[in-house]
N, C-alpha and C positions, 0 to 999 in steps of 0.2 A: 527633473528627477522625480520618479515615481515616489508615494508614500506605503506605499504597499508591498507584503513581502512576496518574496518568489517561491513559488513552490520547494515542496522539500523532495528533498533527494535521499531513498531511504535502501538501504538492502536486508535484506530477511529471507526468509520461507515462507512460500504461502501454505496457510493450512485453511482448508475448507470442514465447517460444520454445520450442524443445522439451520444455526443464525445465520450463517453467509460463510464469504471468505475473510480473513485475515492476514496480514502480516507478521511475521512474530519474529522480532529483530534482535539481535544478542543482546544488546548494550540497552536498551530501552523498553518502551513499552511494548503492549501487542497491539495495533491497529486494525478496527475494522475499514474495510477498504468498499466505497460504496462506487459500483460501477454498472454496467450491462453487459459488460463482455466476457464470455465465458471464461473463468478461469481455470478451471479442471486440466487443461494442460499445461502448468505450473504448479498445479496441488503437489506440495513435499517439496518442491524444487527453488534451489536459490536463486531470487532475483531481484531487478536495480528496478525498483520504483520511483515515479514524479507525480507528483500529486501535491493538490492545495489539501492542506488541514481543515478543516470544517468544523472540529469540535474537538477536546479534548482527547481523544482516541475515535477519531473518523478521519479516515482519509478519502477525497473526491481523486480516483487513479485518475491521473492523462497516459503517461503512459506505463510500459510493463515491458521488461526483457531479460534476458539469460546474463546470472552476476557472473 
């Protein structure tokens, strides 16, 4: 048994700004999401994110799909 958590599983909108992209989830916080993959074809659009947490509001995306 691992000691370590599993990635979170989050749904939101992505909204892209200056600083980058984010997440920005009903129930919680807004998440910056630190990746290399273009997300602009998600900008506005609801979807199911996996990603380790990295910092208090950072999320490291794995993955990205249609909620």
């Amino acid at each position: 048994m691992s000691a370590s958590k599993p990635p979170l599983r989050l749904r939101g909108i992505v909204r892209i700004s200056e600083r980058g992209p984010f997440l920005e989830v009903d129930d919680g916080p807004i998440w910056r999401l630190d990746t290399g993959e273009n997300l602009e074809p998600h900008r506005d659009r609801s979807v199911r994110v996996e990603a380790w947490q990295r910092g208090a509001s950072l999320l490291e995306l794995l993955w990205i799909g249609p909620a």
